[in-house]
C-alpha angles and dihedrals in degrees: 000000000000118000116252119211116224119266137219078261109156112279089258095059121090116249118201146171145173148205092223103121105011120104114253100255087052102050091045086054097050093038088059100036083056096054094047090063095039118028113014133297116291150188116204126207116182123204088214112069089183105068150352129218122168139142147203143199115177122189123186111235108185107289088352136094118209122208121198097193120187114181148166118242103303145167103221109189119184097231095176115113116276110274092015126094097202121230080334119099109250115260154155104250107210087207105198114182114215096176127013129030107257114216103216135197112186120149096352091302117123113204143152123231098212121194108288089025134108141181139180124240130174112240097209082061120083116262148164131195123180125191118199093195133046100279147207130197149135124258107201107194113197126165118235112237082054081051102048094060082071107030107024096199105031095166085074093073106041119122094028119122112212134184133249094189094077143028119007088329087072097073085038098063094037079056087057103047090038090062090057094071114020103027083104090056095038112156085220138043127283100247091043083053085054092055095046086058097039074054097050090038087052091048088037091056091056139253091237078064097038091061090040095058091053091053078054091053101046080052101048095044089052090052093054100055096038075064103055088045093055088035108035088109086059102096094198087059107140145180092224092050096043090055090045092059095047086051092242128102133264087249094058093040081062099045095044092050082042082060095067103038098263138091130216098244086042092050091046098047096049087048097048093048093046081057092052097045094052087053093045082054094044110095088209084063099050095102090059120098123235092249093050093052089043085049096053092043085061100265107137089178112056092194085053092060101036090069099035076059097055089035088060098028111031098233137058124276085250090051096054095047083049089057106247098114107147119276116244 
C-alpha cells in the first residue's frame, strides 16, 4: 500500500497516510515532516534501525483535530523553541495511549501514559516520550482559547496522567473511542460533538480541581490588578508583560480579568486618569503642565489623555485643575 499524502478535503473528511511502501529514510522524513505541521516540531529516534512502520488517520471535530497514530518503538523529542509550536498551530494535545505504555518527560516532571490512560501537554512546552513497544494512541489537538471556555487554567493540569477506566474519566474515554468508528455517521454535528468532549474533560479533570482552580484564578485576578495599581505610572505596562510575569498568557490574563467584568486597558487606564486627576487638584502640582502630569501618570500622548479624561470626567484636564469639574 503506497502512502497518500493528505488533500485540501473538507475539514470533516479523514486524511491518512502510511509508511507501507516508502523507503525508511523517506517515511521518517514525511512522518516528521507531518508532525511538524501538524503537531509540534520533532526529532525521532527509532529503536529499530532496521525499519520503520507508522501510521496515521486525522478527522476534523469542530475546532479539534483528531490523530489516530499508530507507531513502532520510538524516542519523540519537541525540538521547537520554548513557547513556540513551530509551523504547528499551538495547542493543548489530549494524548490517550490505546497500546504501549509512553515514558514522558514535560516541565521537569517524569511520568508514564499507560493504556487506558491521557494526559494533556502544550505543544508549544518541551517534551519527550519514549515507547519501548510498537504503540497506538489518540492525539486530540484543541486550541486553547476553544479549551479555556471548559477548563479555565488548563495549564494547571498539564503533565498529569488520568484514567479513563474509572470516575468521570470513564464516559470520557468511551467518547473517545467512540469517536474512532462512528464520528463519520454521528447523529449530531461535528462542533456540538466538540463540546460534548470540552463537558466530560472538564468533569474528567475533577471537581476538587475544578474549585480549586477557581480559588487560582480569584487569586490570580487579584495579583494582576494589585499590579496595575503599584506600576500604572509605568508607560511600557503591558498586558503581554504583565502575563509573562504571572507565568500565564495574554489570552488567560484576559480571560481571567473578563471573568470579573473589567479589562486590563479599561482597569489602567482608570487607574492612570484617577491618578491625574488627584495631581491636577493638588495645589503643589500646580506648576506642572498638562502634558507633564499626563506624562508621570503613564500617558505618552497628551492628546490621548486629554480625551480618555473628558471621556471619564466630562471636562478637560485644564477644566478640572481650574475647578469646573462637573457637580454630583
Amino acid at each position: 500500500m503506497a502512502s497518500r499524502k493528505p488533500s485540501d478535503h473538507a475539514a470533516s473528511e479523514p486524511e491518512s497516510w502510511t509508511s507501507a511502501g516508502l523507503a525508511r529514510p523517506e517515511a521518517l522524513r514525511e512522518w516528521r515532516e507531518w508532525a511538524a505541521s501538524t503537531i509540534a516540531p520533532i526529532e525521532v529516534e527509532v529503536f529499530d534501525a532496521d525499519s520503520f512502520a507508522a501510521r496515521w488517520i486525522s478527522h476534523g471535530i469542530g475546532q479539534l483535530r483528531l490523530l489516530h497514530l499508530y507507531a513502532p518503538a520510538q524516542r519523540v523529542t519537541h525540538t521547537g523553541t520554548e513557547g513556540s509550536a513551530g509551523r504547528a498551530a499551538p495547542s493543548i494535545q489530549l494524548v490517550y495511549s490505546r497500546q504501549g505504555a509512553m515514558k514522558t518527560l514535560m516541565g521537569g516532571k517524569s511520568f508514564t501514559i499507560e493504556p487506558g490512560q491521557f494526559v494533556l501537554l502544550d505543544n508549544t512546552r518541551f517534551y519527550q516520550m519514549e515507547m519501548d513497544t510498537e504503540h497506538e494512541c489518540l492525539d486530540l489537538m484543541m486550541p486553547q482559547g476553544w479549551l479555556e471556555k471548559h477548563l479555565p487554567d488548563p495549564g494547571a493540569l498539564l503533565a498529569r496522567p488520568i484514567e479513563t477506566r474509572e470516575g468521570w474519566g470513564r464516559p470520557l474515554g468511551a467518547l473517545l473511542e467512540t469517536m474512532l468508528d462512528g464520528i463519520d455517521h454521528a447523529p449530531l454535528p461535528r462542533p456540538l460533538i466538540a463540546e460534548q468532549v470540552g463537558t466530560l474533560l472538564s468533569l474528567a479533570t475533577g471537581v476538587e480541581e475544578a474549585a480549586a482552580g477557581t480559588r487560582h484564578r480569584g487569586q490570580l485576578a487579584r495579583r494582576i490588578l494589585r499590579r496595575i495599581e503599584s506600576d500604572y505610572a509605568d508607560s511600557s505596562l503591558s498586558p503581554e508583560r504583565v502575563a509573562e510575569d504571572c507565568g500565564i498568557s495574554k489570552r488567560y490574563l484576559q480571560t481571567l480579568l473578563a471573568g470579573s467584568g473589567t479589562s486590563f486597558v479599561q482597569e489602567l487606564n482608570a487607574m492612570r486618569l484617577d491618578r491625574a486627576s488627584d495631581m491636577l487638584a493638588d495645589p503643589r502640582a500646580a506648576g506642572l503642565p498638562v502634558a507633564d502630569i499626563a506624562f508621570r501618570n503613564g500617558f505618552l500622548d497628551p492628546g490621548y489623555f486629554t480625551r480618555l479624561f473628558r471621556k471619564r470626567f466630562g471636562v478637560t484636564p485644564s477644566a478640572w485643575r481650574a475647578g469646573h469639574a462637573p457637580q454630583s
